[in-house]
mmCIF file of the N, C-alpha and C atoms, coordinates in Angstrom:
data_MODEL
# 
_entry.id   MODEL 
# 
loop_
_atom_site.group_PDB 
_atom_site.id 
_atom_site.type_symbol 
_atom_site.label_atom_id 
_atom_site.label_alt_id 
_atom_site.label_comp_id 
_atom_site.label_asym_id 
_atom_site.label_entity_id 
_atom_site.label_seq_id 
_atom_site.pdbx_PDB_ins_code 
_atom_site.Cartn_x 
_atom_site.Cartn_y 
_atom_site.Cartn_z 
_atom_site.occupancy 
_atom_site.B_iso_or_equiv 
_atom_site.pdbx_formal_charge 
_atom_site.auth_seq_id 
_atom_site.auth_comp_id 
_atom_site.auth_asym_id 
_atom_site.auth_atom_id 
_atom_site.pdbx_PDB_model_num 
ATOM 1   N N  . UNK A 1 1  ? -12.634 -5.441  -29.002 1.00 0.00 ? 1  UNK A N  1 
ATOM 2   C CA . UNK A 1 1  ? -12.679 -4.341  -28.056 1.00 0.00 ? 1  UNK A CA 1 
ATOM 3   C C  . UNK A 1 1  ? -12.351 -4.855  -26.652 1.00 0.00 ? 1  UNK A C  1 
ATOM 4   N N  . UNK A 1 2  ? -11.734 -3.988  -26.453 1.00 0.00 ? 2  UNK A N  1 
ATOM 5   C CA . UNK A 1 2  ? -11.283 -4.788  -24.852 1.00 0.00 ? 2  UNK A CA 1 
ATOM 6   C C  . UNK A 1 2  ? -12.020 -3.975  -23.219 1.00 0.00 ? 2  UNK A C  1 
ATOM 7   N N  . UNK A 1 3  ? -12.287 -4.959  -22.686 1.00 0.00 ? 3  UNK A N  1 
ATOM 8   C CA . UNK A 1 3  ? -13.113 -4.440  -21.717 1.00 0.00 ? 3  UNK A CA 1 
ATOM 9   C C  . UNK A 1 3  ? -12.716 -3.174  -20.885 1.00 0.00 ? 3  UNK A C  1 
ATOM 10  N N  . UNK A 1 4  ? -12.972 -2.537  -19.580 1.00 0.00 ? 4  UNK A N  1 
ATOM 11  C CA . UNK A 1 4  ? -12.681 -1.779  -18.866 1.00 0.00 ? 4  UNK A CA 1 
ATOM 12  C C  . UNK A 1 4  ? -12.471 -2.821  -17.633 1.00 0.00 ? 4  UNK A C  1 
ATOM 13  N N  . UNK A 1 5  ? -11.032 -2.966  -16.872 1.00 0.00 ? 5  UNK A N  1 
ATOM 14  C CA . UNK A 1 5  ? -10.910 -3.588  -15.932 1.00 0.00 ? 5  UNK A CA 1 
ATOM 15  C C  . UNK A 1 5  ? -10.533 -2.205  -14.534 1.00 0.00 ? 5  UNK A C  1 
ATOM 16  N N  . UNK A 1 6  ? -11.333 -2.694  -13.360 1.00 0.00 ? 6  UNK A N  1 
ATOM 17  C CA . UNK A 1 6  ? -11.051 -1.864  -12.472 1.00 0.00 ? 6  UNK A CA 1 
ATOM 18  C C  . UNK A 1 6  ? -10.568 -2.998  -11.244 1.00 0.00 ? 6  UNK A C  1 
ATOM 19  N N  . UNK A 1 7  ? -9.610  -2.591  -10.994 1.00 0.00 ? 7  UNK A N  1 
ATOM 20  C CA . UNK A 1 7  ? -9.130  -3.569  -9.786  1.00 0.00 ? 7  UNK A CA 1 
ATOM 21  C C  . UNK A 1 7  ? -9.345  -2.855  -8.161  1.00 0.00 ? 7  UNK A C  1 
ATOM 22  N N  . UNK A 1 8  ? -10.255 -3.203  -7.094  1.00 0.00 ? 8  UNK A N  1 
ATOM 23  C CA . UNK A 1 8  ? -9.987  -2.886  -5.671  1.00 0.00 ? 8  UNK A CA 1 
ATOM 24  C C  . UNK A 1 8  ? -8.942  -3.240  -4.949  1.00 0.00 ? 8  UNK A C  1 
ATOM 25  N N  . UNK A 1 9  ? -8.511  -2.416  -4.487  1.00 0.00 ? 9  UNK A N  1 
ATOM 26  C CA . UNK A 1 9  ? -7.225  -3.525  -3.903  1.00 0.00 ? 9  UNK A CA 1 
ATOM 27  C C  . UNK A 1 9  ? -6.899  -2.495  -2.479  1.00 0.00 ? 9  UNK A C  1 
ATOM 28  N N  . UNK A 1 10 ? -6.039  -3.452  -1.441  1.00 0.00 ? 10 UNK A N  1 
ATOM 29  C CA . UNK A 1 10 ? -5.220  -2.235  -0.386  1.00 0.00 ? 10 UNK A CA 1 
ATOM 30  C C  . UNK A 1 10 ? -3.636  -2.675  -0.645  1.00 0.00 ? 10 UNK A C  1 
ATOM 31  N N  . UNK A 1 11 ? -2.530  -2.239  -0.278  1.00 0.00 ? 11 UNK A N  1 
ATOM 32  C CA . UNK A 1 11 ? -1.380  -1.817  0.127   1.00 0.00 ? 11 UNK A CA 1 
ATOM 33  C C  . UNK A 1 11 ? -1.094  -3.370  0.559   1.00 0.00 ? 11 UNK A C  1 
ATOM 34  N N  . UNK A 1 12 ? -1.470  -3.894  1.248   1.00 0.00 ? 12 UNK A N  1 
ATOM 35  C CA . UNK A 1 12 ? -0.822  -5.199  2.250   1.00 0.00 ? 12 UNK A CA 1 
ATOM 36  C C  . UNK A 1 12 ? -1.565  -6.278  1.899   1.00 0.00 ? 12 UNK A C  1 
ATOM 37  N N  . UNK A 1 13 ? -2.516  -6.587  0.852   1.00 0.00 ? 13 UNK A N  1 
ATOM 38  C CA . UNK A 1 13 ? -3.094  -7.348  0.149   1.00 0.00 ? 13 UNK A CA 1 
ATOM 39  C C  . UNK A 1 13 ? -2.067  -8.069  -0.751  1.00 0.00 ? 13 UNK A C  1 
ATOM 40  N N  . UNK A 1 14 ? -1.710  -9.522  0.098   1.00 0.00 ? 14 UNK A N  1 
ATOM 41  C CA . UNK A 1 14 ? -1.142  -10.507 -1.180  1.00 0.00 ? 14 UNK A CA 1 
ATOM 42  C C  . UNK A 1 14 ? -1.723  -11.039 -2.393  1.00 0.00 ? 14 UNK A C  1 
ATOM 43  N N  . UNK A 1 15 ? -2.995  -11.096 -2.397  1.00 0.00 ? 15 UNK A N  1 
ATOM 44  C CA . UNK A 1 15 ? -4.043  -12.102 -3.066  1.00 0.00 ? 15 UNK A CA 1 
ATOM 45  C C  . UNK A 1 15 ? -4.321  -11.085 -4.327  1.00 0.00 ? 15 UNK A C  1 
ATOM 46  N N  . UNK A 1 16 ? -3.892  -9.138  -4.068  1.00 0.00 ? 16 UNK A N  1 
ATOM 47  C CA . UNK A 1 16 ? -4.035  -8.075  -4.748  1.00 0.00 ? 16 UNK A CA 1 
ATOM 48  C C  . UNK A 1 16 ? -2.912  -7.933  -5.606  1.00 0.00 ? 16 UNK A C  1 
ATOM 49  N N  . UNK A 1 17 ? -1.464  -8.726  -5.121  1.00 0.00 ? 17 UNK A N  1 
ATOM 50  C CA . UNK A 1 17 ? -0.119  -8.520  -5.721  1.00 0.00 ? 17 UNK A CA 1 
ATOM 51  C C  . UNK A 1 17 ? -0.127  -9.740  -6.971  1.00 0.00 ? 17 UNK A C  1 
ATOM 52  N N  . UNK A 1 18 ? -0.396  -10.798 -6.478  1.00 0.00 ? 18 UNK A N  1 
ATOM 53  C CA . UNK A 1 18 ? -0.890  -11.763 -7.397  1.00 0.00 ? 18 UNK A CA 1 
ATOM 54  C C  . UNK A 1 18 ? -1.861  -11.529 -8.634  1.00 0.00 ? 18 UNK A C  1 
ATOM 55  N N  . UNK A 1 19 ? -2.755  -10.476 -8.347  1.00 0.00 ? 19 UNK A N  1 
ATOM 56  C CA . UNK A 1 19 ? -3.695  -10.178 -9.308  1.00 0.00 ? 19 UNK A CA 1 
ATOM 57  C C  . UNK A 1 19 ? -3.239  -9.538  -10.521 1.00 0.00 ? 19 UNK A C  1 
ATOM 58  N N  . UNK A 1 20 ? -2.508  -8.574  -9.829  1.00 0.00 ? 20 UNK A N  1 
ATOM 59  C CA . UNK A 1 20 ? -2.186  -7.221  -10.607 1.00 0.00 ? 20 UNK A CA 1 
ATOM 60  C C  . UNK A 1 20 ? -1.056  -7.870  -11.359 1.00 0.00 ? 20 UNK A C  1 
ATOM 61  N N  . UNK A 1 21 ? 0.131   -8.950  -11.093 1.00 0.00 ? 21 UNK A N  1 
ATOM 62  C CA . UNK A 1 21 ? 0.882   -9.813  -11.986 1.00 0.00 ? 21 UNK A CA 1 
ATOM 63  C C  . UNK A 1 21 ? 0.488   -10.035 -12.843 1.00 0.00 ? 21 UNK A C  1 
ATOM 64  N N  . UNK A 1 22 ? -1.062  -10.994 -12.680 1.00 0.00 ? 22 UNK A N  1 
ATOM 65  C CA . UNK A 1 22 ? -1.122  -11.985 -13.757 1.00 0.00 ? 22 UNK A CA 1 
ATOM 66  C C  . UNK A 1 22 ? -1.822  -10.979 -14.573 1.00 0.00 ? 22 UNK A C  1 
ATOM 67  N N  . UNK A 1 23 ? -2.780  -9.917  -14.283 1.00 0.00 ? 23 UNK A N  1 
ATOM 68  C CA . UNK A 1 23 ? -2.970  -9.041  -15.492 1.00 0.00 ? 23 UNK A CA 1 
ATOM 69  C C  . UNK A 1 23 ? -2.053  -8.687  -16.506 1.00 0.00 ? 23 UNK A C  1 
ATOM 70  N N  . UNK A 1 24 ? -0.844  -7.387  -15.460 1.00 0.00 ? 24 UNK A N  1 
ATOM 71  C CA . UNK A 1 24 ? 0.154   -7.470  -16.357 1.00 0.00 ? 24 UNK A CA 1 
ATOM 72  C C  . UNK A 1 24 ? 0.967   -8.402  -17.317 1.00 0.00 ? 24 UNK A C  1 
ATOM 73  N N  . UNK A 1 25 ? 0.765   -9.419  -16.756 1.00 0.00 ? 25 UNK A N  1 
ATOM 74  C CA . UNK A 1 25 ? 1.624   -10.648 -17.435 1.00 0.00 ? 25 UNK A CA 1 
ATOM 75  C C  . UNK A 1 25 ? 0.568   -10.829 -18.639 1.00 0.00 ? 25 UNK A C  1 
ATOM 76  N N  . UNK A 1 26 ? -0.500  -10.446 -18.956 1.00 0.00 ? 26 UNK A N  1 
ATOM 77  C CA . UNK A 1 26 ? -1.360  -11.002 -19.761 1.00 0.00 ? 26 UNK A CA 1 
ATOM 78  C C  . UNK A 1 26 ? -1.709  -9.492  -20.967 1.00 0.00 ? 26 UNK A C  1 
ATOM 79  N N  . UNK A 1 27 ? -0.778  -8.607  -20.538 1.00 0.00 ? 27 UNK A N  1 
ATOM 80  C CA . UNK A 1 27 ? -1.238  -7.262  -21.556 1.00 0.00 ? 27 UNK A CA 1 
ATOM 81  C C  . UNK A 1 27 ? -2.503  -6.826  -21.231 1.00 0.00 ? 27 UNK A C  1 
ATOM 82  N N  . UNK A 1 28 ? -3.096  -6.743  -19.849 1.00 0.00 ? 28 UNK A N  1 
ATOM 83  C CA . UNK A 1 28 ? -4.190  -5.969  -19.414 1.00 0.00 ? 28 UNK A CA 1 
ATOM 84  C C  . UNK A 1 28 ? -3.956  -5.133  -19.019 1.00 0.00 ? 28 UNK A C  1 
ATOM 85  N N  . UNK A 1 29 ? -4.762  -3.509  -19.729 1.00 0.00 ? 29 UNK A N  1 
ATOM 86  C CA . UNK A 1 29 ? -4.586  -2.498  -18.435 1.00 0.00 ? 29 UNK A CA 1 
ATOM 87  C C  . UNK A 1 29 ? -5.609  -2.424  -17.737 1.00 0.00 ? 29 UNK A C  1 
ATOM 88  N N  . UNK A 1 30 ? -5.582  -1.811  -16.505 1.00 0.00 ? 30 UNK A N  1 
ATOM 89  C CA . UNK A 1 30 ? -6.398  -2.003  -15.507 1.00 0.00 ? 30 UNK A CA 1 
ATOM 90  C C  . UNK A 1 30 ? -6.305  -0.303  -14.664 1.00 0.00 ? 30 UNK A C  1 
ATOM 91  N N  . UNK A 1 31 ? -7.237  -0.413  -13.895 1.00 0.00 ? 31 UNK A N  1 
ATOM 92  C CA . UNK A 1 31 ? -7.254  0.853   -12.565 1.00 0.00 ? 31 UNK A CA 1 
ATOM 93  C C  . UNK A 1 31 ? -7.240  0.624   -11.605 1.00 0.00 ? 31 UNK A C  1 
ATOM 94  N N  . UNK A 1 32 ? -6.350  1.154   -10.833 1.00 0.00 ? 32 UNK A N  1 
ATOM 95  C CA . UNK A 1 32 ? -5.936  0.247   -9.536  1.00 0.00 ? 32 UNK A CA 1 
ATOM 96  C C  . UNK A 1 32 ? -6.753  1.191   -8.456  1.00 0.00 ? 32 UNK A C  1 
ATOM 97  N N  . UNK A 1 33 ? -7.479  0.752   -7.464  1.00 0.00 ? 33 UNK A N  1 
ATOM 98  C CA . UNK A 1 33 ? -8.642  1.818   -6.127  1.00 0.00 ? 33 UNK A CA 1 
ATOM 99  C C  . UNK A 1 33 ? -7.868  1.206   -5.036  1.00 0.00 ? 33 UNK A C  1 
ATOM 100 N N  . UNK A 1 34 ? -7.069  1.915   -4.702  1.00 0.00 ? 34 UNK A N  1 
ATOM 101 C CA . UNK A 1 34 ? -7.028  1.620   -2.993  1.00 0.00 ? 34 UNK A CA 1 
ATOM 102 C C  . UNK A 1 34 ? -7.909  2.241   -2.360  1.00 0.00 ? 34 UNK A C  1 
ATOM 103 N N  . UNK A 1 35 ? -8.735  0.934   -1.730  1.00 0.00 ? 35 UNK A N  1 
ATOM 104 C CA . UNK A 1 35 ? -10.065 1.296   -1.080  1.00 0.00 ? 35 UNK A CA 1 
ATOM 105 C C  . UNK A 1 35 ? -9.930  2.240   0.839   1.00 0.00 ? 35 UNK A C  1 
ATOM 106 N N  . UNK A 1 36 ? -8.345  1.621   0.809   1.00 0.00 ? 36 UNK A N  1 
ATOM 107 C CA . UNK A 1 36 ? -8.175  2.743   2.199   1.00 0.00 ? 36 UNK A CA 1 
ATOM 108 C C  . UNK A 1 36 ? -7.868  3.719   2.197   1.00 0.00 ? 36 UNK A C  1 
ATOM 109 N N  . UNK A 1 37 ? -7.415  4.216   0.803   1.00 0.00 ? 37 UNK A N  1 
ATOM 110 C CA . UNK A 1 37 ? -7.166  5.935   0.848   1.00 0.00 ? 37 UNK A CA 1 
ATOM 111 C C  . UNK A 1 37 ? -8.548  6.089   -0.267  1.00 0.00 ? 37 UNK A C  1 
ATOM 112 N N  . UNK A 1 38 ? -9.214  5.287   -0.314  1.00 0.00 ? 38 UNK A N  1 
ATOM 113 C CA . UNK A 1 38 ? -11.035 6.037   -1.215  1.00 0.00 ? 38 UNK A CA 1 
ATOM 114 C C  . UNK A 1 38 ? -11.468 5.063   -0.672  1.00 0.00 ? 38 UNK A C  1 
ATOM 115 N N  . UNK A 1 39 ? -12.381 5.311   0.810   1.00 0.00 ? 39 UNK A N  1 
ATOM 116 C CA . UNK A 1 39 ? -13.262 4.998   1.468   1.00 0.00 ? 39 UNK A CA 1 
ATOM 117 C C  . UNK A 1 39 ? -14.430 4.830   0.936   1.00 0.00 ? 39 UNK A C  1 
ATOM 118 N N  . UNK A 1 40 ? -15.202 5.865   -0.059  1.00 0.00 ? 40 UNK A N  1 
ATOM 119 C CA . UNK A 1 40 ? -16.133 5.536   -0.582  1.00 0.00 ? 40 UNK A CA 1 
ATOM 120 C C  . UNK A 1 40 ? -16.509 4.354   -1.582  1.00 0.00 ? 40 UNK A C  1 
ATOM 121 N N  . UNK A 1 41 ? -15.284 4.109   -1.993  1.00 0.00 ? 41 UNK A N  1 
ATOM 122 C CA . UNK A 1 41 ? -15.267 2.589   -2.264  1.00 0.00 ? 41 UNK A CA 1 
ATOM 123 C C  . UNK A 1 41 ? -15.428 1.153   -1.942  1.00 0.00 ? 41 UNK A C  1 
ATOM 124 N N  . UNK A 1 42 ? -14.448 1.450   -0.910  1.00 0.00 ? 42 UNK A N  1 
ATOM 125 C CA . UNK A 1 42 ? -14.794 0.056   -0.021  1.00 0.00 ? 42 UNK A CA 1 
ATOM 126 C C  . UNK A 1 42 ? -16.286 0.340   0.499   1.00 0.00 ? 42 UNK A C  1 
ATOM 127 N N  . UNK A 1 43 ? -16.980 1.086   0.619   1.00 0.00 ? 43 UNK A N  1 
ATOM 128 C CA . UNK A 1 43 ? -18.691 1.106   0.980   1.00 0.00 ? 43 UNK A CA 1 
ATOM 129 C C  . UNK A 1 43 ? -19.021 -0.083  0.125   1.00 0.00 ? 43 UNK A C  1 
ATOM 130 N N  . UNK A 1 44 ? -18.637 0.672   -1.572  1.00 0.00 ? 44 UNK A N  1 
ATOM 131 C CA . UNK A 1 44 ? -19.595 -0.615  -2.335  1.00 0.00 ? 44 UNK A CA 1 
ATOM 132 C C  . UNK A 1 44 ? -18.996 -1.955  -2.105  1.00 0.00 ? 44 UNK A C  1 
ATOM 133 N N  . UNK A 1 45 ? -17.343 -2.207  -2.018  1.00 0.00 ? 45 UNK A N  1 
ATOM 134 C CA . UNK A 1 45 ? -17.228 -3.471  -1.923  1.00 0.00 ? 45 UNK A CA 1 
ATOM 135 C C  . UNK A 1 45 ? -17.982 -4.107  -0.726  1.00 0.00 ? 45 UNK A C  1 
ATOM 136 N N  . UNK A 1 46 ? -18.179 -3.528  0.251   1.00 0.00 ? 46 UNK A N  1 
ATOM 137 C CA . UNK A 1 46 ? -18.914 -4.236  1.298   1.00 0.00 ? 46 UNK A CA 1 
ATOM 138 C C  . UNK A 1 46 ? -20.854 -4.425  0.814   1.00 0.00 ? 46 UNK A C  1 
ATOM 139 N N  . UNK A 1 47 ? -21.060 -3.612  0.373   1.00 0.00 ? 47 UNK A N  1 
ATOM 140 C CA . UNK A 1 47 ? -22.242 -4.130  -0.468  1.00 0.00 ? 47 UNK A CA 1 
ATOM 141 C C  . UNK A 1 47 ? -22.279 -5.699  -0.940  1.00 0.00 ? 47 UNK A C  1 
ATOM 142 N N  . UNK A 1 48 ? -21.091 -5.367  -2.026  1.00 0.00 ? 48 UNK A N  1 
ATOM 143 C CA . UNK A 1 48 ? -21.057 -6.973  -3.031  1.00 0.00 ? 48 UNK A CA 1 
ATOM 144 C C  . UNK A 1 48 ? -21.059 -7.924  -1.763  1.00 0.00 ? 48 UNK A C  1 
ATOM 145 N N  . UNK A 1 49 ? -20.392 -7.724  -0.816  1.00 0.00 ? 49 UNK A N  1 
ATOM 146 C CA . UNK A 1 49 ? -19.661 -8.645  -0.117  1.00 0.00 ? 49 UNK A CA 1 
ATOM 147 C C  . UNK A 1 49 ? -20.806 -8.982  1.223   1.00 0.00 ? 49 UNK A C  1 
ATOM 148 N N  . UNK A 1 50 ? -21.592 -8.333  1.312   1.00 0.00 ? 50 UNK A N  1 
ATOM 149 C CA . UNK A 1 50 ? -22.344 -8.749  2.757   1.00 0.00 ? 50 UNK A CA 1 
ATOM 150 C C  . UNK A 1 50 ? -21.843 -8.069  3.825   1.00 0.00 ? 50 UNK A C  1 
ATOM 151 N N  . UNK A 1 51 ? -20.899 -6.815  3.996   1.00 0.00 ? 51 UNK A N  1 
ATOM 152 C CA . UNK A 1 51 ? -20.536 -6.680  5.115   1.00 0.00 ? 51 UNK A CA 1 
ATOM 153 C C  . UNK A 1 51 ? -18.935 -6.462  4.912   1.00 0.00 ? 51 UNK A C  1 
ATOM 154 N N  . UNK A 1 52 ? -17.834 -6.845  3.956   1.00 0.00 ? 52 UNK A N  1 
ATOM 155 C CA . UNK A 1 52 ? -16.739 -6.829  4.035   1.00 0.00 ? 52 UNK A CA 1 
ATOM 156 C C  . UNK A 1 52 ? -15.899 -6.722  2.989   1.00 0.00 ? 52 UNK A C  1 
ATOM 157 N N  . UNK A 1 53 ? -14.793 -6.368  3.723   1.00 0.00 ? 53 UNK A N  1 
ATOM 158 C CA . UNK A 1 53 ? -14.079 -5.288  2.728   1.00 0.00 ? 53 UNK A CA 1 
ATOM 159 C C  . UNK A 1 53 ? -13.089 -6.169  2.141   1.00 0.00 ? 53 UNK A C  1 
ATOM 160 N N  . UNK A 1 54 ? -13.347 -7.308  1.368   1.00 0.00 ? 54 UNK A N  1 
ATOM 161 C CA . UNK A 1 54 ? -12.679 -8.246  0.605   1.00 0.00 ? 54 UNK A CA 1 
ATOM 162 C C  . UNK A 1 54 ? -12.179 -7.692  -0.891  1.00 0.00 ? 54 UNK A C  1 
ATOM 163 N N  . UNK A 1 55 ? -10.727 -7.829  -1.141  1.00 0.00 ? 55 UNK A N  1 
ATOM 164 C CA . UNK A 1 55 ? -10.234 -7.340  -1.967  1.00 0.00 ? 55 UNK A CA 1 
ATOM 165 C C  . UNK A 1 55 ? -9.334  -8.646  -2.217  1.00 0.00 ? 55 UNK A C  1 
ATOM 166 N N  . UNK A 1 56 ? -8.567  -8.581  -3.907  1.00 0.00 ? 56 UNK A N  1 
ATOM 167 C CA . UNK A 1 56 ? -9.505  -8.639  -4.683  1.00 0.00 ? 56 UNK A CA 1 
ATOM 168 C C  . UNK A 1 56 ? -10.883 -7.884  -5.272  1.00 0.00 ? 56 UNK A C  1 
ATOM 169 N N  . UNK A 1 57 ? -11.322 -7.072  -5.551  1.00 0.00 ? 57 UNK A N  1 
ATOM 170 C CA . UNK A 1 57 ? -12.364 -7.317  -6.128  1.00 0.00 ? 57 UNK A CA 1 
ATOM 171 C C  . UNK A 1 57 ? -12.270 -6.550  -7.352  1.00 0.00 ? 57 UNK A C  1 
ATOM 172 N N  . UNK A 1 58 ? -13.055 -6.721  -8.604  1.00 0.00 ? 58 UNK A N  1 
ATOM 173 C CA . UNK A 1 58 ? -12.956 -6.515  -9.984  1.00 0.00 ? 58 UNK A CA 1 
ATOM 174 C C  . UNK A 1 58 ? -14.300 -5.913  -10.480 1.00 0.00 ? 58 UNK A C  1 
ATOM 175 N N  . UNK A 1 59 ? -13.909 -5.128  -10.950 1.00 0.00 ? 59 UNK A N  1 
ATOM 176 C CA . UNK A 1 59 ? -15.060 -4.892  -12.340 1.00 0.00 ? 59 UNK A CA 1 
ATOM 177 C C  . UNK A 1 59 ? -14.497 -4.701  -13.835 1.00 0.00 ? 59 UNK A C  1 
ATOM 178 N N  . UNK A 1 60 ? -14.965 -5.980  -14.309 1.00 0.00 ? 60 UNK A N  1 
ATOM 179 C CA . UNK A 1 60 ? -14.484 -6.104  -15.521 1.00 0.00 ? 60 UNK A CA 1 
ATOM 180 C C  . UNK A 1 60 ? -15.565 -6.165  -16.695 1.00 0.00 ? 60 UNK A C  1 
ATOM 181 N N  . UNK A 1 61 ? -15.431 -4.922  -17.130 1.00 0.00 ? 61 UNK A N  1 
ATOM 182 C CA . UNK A 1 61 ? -16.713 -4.248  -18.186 1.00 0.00 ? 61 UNK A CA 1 
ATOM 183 C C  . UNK A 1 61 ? -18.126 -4.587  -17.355 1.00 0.00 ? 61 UNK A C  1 
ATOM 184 N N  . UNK A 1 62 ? -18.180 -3.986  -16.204 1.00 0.00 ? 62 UNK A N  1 
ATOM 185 C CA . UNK A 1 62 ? -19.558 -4.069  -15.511 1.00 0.00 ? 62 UNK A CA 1 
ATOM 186 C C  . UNK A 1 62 ? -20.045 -5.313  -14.473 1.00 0.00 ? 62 UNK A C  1 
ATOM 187 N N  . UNK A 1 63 ? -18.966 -6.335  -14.551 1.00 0.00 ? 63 UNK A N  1 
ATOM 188 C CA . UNK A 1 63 ? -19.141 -7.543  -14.343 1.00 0.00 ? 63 UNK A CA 1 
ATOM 189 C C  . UNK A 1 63 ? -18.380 -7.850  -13.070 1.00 0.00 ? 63 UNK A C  1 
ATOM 190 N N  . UNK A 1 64 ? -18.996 -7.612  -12.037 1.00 0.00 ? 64 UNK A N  1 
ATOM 191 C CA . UNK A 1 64 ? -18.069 -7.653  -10.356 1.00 0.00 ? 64 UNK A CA 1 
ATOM 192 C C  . UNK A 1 64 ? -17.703 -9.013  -9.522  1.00 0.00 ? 64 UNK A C  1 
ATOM 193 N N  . UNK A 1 65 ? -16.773 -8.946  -9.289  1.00 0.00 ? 65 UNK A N  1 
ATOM 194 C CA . UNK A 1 65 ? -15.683 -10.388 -9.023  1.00 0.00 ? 65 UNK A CA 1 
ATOM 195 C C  . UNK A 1 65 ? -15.045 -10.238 -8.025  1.00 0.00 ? 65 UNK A C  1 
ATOM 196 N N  . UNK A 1 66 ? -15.477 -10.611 -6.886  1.00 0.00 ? 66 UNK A N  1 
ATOM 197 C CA . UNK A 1 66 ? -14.474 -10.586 -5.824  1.00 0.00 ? 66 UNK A CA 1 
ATOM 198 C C  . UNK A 1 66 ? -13.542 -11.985 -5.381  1.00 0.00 ? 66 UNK A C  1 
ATOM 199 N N  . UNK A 1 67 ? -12.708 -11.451 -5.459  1.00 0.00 ? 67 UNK A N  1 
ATOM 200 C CA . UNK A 1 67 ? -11.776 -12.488 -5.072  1.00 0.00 ? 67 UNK A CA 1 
ATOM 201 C C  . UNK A 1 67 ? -11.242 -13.770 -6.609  1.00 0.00 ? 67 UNK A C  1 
ATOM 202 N N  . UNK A 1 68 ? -11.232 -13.078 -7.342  1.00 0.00 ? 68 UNK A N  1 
ATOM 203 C CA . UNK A 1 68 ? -12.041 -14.292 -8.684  1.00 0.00 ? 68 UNK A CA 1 
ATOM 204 C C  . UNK A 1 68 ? -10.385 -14.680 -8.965  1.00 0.00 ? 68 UNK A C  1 
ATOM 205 N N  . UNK A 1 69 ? -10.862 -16.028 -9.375  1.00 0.00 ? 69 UNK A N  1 
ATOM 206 C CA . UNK A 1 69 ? -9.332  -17.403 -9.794  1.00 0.00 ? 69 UNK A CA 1 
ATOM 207 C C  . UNK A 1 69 ? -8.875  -16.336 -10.831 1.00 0.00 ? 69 UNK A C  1 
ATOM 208 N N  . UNK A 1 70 ? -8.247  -17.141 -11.433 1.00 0.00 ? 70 UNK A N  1 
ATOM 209 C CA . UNK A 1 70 ? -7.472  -16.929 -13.210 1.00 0.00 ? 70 UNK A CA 1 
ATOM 210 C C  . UNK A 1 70 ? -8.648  -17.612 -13.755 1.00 0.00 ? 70 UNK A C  1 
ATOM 211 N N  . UNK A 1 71 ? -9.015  -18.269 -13.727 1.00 0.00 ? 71 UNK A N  1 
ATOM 212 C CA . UNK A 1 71 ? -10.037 -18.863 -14.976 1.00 0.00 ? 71 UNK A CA 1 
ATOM 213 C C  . UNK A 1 71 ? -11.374 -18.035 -14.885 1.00 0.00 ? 71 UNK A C  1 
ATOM 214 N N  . UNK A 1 72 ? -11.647 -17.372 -13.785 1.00 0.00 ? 72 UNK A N  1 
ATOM 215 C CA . UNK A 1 72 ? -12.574 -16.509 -13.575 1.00 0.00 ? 72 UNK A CA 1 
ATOM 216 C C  . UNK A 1 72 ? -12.251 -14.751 -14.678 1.00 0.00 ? 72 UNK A C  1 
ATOM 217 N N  . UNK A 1 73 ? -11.581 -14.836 -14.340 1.00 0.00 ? 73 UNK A N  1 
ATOM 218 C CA . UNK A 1 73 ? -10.903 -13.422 -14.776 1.00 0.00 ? 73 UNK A CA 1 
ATOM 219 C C  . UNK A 1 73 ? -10.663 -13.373 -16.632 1.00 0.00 ? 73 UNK A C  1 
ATOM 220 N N  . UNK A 1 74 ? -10.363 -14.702 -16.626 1.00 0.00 ? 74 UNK A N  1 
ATOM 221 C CA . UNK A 1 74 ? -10.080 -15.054 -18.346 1.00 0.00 ? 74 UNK A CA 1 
ATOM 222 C C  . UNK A 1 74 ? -11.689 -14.937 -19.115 1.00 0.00 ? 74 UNK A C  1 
ATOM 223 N N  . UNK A 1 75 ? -12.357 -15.898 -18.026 1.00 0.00 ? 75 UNK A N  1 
ATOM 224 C CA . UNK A 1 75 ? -13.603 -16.006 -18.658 1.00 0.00 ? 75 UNK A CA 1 
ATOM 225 C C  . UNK A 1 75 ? -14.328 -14.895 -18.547 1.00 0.00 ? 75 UNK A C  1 
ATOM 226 N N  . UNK A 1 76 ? -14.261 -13.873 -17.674 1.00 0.00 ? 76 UNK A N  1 
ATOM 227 C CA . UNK A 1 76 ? -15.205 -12.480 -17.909 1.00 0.00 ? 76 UNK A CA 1 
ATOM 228 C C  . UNK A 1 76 ? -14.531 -11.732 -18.867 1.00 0.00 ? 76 UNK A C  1 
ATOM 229 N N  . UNK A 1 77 ? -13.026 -11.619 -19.002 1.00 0.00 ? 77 UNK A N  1 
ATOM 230 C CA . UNK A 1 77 ? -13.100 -10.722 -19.806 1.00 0.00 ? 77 UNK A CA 1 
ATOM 231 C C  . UNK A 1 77 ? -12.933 -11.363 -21.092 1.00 0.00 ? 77 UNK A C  1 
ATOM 232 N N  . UNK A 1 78 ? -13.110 -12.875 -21.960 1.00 0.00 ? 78 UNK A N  1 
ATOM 233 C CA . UNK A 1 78 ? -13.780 -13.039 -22.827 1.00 0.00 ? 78 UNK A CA 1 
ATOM 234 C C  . UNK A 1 78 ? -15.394 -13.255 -23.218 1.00 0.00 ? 78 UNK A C  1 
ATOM 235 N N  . UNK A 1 79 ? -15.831 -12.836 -22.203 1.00 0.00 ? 79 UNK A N  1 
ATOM 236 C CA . UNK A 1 79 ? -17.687 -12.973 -22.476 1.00 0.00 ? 79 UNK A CA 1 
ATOM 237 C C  . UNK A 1 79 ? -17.586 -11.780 -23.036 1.00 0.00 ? 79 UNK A C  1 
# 
């Protein structure tokens, strides 16, 4: 069964273009939140985050990741 991946991301985010590659490159689908046109979003990422609106960030089957490597991303969504 394959997890539910939700990706945060904005528009001018490199570290977000990189992400969304290596998913695709890997047969993941995903949901993409631009947190500047859904504000209420970036609220929670600043939660996770202490204060900031760091993107990157993931929820992968419940499991929240900001900013997370490739080996991060492999390993949540095989737990």
């Amino acid at each position: 069964m394959t997890k539910p991946v939700t990706m945060y991301t904005t528009t001018w985010c490199g570290f977000c273009a990189g992400t969304k590659r290596y998913l695709k490159s890997k047969g993941i689908e995903f949901t993409e939140v631009d947190i500047e046109k859904n504000p209420e979003f970036a609220e929670k990422i600043e939660e996770l985050t202490g204060g900031f609106r760091t993107v990157p960030t993931l929820d992968i089957g419940g499991t929240w990741m900001v900013n997370p490597s490739r080996k991060e991303i492999d390993a949540a969504l095989q737990a």
